[in-house]
N, C-alpha and C positions, 0 to 999 in steps of 0.2 A: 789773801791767797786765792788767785783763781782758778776753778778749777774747766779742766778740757769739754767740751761738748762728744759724747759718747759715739763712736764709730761702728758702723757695719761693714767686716773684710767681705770682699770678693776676689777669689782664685781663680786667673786662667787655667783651667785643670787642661789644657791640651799643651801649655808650658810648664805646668809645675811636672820638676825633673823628683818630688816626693822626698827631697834632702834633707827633712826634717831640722834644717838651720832656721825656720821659722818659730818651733815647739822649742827649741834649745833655747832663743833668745827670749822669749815671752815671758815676762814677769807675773801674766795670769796665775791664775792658781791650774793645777793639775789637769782640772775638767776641762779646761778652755782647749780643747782638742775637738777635732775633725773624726766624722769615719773615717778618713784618708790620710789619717796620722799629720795633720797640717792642723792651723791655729783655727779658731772656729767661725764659721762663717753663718751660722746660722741666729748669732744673739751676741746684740750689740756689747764691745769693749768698753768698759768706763773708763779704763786706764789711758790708753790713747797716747801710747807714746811712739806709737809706730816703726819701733824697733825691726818689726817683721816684717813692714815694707823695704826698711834700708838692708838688713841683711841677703834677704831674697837672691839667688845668685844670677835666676833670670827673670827678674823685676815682673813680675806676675801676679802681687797683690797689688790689690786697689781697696779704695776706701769708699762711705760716702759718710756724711754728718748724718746721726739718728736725732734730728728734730722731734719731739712729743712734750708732753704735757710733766709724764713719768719722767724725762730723760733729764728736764729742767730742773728738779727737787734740789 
């Protein structure tokens, strides 16, 4: 079983229309929320199934790979 290399979102916030179909579809746990009521952008997902990029209605997350030492384990 392999598992995903761990992602950090990044939100156009001058597109995101705040529809919270991002937070509906995230399998995170609870906490993995925004001040802005969006998925979290400040600490890397492990899950990385990117469900909130394809939901998105005006494709406004983006991703990158969190490369580290920690992220490898």
């Amino acid at each position: 079983m392999s598992s995903k290399t761990p992602v950090l979102f990044q939100i156009g916030w001058n597109a995101c229309i705040n529809c919270g179909a991002c937070v509906a579809i995230c399998p995170q746990e609870a906490g993995f929320i925004s001040d802005f009521d969006t998925i979290a952008v400040d600490r890397p997902c492990d899950i990385a199934c990117m469900l909130c990029e394809d939901i998105c209605p005006v494709t406004t997350i983006t991703h990158t790979e969190v490369h580290s030492a920690k992220a490898k384990k």
